[in-house]
C-alpha positions in Angstrom: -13.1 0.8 3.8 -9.9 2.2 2.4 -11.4 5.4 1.6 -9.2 7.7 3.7 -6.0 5.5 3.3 -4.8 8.5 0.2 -7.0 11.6 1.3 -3.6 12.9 3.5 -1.1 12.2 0.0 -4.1 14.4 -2.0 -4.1 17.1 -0.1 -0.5 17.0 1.1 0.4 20.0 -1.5 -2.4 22.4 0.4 -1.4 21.1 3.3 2.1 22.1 3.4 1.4 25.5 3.1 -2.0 25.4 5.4 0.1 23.3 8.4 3.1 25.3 7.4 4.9 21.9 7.0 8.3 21.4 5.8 8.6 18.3 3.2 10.6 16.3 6.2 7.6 17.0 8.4 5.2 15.8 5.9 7.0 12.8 5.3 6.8 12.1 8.8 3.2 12.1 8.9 2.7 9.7 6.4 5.6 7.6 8.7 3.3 7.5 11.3 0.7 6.5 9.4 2.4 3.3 8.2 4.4 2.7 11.1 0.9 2.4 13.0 -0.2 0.5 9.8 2.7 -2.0 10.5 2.5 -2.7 14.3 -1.8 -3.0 13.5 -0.8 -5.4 10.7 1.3 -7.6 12.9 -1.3 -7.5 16.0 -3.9 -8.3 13.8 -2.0 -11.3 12.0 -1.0 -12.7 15.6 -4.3 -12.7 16.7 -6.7 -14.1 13.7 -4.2 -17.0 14.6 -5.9 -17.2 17.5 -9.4 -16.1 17.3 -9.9 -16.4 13.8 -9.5 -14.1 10.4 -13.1 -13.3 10.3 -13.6 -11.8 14.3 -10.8 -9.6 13.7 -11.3 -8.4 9.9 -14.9 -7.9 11.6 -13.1 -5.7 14.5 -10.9 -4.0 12.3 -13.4 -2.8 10.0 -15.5 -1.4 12.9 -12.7 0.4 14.7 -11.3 1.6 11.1 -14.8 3.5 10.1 -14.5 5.2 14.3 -10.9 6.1 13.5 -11.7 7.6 9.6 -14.7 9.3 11.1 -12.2 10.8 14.0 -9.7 12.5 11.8 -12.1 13.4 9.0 -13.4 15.5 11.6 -10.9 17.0 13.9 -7.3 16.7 11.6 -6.8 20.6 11.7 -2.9 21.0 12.0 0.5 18.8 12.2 0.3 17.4 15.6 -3.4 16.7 15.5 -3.0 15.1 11.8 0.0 13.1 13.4 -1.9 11.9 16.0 -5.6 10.9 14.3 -3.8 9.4 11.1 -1.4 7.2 13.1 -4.8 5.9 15.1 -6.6 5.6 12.2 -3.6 3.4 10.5 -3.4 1.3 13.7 -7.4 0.3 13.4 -7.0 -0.8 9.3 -4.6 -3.5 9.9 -7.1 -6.6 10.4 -8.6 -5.8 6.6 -5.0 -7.1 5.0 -3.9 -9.7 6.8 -7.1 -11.9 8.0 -8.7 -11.1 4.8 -5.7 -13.2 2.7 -6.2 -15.7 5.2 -9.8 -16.0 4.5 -9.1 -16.5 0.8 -6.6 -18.9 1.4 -9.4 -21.0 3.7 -11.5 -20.4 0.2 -9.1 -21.2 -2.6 -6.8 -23.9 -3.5 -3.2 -23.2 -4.9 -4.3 -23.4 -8.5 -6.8 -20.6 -8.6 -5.4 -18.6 -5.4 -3.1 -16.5 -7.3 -6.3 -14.9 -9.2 -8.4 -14.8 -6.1 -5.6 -13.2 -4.2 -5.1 -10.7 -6.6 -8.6 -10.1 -7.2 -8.8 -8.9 -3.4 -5.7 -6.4 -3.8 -7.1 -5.0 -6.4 -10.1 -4.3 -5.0 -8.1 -2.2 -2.3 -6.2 -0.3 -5.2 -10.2 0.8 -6.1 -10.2 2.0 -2.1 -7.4 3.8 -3.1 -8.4 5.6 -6.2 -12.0 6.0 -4.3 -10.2 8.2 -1.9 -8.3 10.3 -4.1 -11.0 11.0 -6.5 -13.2 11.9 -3.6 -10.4 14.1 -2.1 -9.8 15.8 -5.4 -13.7 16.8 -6.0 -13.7 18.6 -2.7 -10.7 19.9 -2.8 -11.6 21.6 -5.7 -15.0 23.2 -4.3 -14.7 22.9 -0.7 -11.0 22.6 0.8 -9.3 19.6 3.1 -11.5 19.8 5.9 -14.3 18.4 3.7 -12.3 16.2 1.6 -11.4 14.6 5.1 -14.8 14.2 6.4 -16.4 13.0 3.0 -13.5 10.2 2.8 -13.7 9.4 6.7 -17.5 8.5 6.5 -17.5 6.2 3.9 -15.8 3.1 5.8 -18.4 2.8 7.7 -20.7 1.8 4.8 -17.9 -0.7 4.2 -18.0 -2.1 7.5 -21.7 -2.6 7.6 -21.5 -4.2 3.5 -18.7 -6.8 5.2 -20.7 -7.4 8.3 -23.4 -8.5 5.7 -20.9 -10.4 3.4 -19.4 -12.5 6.0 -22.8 -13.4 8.2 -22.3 -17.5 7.0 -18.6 -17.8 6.7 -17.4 -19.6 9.4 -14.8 -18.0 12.1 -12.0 -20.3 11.6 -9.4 -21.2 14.0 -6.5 -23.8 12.7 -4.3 -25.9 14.9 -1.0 -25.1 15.0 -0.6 -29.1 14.0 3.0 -30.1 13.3 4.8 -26.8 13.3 6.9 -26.1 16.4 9.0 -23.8 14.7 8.9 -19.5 15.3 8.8 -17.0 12.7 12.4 -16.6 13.0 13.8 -20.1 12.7 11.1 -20.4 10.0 12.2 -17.9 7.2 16.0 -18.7 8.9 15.1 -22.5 7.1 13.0 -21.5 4.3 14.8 -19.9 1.7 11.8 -19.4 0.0 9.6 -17.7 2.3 12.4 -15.4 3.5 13.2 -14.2 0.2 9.4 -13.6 -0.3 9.2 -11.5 3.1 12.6 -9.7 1.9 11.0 -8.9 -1.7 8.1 -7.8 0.3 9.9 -5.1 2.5 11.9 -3.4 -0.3 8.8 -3.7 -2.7 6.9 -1.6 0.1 9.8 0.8 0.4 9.4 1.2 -3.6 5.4 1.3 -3.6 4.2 3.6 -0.5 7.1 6.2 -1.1 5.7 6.3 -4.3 1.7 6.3 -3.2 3.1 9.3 -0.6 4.5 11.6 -3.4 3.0 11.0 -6.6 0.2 13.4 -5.8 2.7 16.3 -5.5 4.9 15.4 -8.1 1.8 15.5 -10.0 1.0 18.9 -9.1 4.4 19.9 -9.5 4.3 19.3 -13.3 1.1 21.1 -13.3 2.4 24.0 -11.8 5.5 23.8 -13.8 2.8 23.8 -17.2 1.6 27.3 -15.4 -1.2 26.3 -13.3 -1.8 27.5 -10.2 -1.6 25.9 -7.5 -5.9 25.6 -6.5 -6.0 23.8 -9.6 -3.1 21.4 -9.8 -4.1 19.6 -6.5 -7.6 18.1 -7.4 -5.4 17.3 -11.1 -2.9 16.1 -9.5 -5.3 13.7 -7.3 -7.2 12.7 -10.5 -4.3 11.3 -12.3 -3.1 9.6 -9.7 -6.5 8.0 -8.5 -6.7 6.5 -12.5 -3.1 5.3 -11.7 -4.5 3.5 -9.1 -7.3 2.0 -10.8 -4.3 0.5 -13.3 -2.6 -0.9 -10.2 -5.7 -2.3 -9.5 -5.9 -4.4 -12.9 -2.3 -5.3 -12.2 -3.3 -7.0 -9.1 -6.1 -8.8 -10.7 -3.7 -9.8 -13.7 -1.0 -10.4 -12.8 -2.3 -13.0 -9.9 -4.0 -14.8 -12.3 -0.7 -14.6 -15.0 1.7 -16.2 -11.6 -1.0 -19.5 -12.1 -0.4 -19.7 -15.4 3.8 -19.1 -15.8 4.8 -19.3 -12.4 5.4 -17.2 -9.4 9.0 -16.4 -10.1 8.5 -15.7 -14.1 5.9 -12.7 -13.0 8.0 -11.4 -10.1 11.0 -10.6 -11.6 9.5 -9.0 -14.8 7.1 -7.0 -12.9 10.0 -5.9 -10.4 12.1 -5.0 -12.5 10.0 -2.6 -14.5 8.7 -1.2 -11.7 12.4 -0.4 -10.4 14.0 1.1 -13.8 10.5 3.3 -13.5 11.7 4.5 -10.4 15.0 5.8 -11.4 13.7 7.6 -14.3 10.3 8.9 -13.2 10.9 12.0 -11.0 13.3 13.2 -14.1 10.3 13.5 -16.2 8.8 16.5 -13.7 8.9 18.4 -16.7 7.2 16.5 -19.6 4.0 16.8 -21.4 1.3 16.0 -18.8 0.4 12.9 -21.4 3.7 11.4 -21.4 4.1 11.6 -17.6 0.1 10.0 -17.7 1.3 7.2 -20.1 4.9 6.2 -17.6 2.5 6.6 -14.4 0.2 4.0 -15.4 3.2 1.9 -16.5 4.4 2.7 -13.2 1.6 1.9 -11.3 0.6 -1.5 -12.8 4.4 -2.8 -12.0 5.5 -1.3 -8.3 1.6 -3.2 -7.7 1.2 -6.0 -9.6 4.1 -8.0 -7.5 1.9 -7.7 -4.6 -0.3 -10.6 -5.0 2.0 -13.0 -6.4 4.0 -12.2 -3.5 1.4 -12.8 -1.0 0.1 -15.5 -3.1 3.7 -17.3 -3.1 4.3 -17.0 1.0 0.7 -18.9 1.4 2.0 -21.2 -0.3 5.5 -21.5 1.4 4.3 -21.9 4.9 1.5 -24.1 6.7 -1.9 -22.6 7.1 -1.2 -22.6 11.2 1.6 -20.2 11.1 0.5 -17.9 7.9 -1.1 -15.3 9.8 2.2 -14.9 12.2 4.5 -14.9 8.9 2.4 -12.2 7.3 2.0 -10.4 10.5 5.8 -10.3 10.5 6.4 -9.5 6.8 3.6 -6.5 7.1 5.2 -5.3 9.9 9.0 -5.2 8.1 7.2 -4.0 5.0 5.4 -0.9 6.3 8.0 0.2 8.6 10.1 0.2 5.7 6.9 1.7 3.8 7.3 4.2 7.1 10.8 5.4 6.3 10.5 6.0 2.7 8.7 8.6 2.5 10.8 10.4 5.4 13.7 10.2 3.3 12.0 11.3 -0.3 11.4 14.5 1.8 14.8 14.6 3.2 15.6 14.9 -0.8 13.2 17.0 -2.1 14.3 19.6 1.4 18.2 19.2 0.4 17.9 19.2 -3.1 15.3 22.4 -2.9 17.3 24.6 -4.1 18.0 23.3 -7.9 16.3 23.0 -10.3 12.9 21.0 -9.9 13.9 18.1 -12.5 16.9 17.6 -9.9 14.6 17.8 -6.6 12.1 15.4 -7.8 14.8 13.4 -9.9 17.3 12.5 -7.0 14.1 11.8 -4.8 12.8 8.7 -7.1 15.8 7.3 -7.3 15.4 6.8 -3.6 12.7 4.5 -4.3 14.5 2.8 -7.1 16.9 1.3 -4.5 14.1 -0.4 -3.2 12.5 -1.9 -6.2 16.2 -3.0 -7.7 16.6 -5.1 -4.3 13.1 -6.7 -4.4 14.1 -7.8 -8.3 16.7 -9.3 -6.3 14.8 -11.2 -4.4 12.7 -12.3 -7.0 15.3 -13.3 -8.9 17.0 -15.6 -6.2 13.2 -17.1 -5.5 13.1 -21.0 -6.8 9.8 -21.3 -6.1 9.0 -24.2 -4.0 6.3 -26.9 -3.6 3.3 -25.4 -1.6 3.4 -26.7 2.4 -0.2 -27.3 2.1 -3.1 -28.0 -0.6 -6.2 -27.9 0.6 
């Protein structure tokens, strides 16, 4: 179902020259992506308080393959790509949200870490899906196709999850004993607002990074003389296999926070992921191996946080306000996920005219700023008792 959520980052390099984009206006398309991501996220969370996780992953899914199918097909030039990927961010948000509330239904504290980030790593596989699929027809067919091929396959996902989910119960929890809002809650719980904090400047660090890495990648290609035909579909190869690493991160290093402890994880895997940041876009220039070898590196850290972060905040708030705290921590997270890669093209646009180790340098670090903060946060996390075991 995520199939289309990288196709835009693999073809951003043709696309800049076939939209006649500058980098600023490229970054703003994948803003509107994850600001209609983020507003979808926290729509979706509200209402599977409601109605129940299952009805609106359910929805989601449907409207997602329309949405996919709708700018696979008629995504021709910056306004219309604007336009169809924001719509087609604003119908994904029910698969995030009400899915970790159906795991938490499933799992109890002990083993929800794993399960957790066994389900976000099975998006990072979404992810890789769409940029391998990208890169094949960019490489024999162009964008138009590589938007259409990754714009029909949610709709295979939706009708597989229709089929999954036929006998789990739609459940809807009482809001019981909390009287509390969102607000007063992570205003009180020191925990769970350090959790939602790591979680915005972890997603400032980790979608800037899904945004560009594509075209860094094809940068260094092009810098080793290819041209530039051949560096995209590369460029969207190596990064769908560092995907598939952030995907084993997920699944890991879920399963590791059972075992030493939510904090012990989070801080190791943020700050890795942060000193990557700062030094990453100065290696434009390496052997293709070496930048390989740091991106997976890379990869596996800015992810592998993810679960244990989500894994943590279930644990930190009551099951009858979960889906409202993670709608509002998904929709601080992606609009900061929004602006990042806004501002790596603001960068790579000033810094244009030096040398491309400089561009590309200077434009990471933006990203580092993020990641350093979430280590932060991690760092200042005690870790309490869970609110509720089922």
């Amino acid at each position: 179902m995520y199939a289309n959520f990288m196709v835009y980052a693999a073809c951003l390099p043709v696309l800049l020259s076939e939209w006649r984009m500058s980098a600023t206006q490229a970054g703003t398309i994948s803003a509107g992506f994850m600001i209609g991501y983020a507003v979808s996220l926290f729509l979706f969370g509200w209402a599977a308080d409601r109605y129940g996780a299952k009805r609106m992953f359910l929805l989601s899914a449907m409207l997602n393959a329309c949405a996919a199918l709708l700018f696979g097909f008629f995504a021709r030039s910056y306004l219309s790509g604007l336009l169809l990927y924001t719509c087609a961010a604003l119908a994904q948000g029910g698969l995030y949200g009400p899915a970790v509330m159906l795991f938490s239904d499933r799992y109890p504290p002990q083993s929800r870490g794993r399960a957790v980030g066994y389900l976000i790593a099975s998006t990072s596989v979404g992810y890789a899906l769409s940029l391998l699929v990208a890169g094949f027809y960019l490489q024999y067919s162009g964008y138009p196709a590589a938007f259409i091929a990754t714009g029909i396959i949610p709709m295979l996902g939706a009708l597989l999850s229709w089929l999954v989910l036929r006998e789990t119960p739609n459940l809807v929890h009482g809001r019981g004993s909390v009287t509390l809002s969102t607000r007063t809650l992570l205003r009180t719980n020191r925990d769970a607002a350090l959790l939602v904090g790591g979680y915005v400047f972890h997603n400032w660090e980790l979608v800037g990074m899904w945004s560009w890495t594509p075209a860094f990648f094809a940068a260094a290609f092009a810098l080793s003389g290819g041209e530039l035909a051949q560096t995209v579909h590369l460029g969207a190869y190596l990064t769908a296999s560092m995907h598939l690493a952030g995907s084993f991160a997920s699944a890991s290093m879920g399963r590791l926070s059972d075992r030493l402890g939510r904090r012990t994880v989070l801080v190791a895997v943020a700050g890795i992921a942060a000193f990557c940041s700062f030094g990453f876009g100065w290696l434009v220039a390496f052997p293709a191996f070496l930048l390989g070898l740091v991106g997976v590196i890379y990869y596996f850290t800015a992810l592998g946080d993810s679960p244990v972060l989500t894994t943590a905040l279930s644990e930190a708030v009551e099951p009858g306000i979960l889906g409202a705290v993670l709608a509002v921590r998904l929709l601080l997270g992606f609009a900061a996920g929004a602006i990042a890669p806004v501002v790596f093209g603001m960068v790579l646009d000033l810094t244009n005219s030096g040398t491309p180790i400089l561009t590309w340098g200077w434009a990471f670090m933006t990203l580092g700023i993020g990641g350093l903060l979430a280590t932060a946060c991690a760092y200042f996390y005690k870790g309490s008792a869970p609110a509720h075991r089922p």
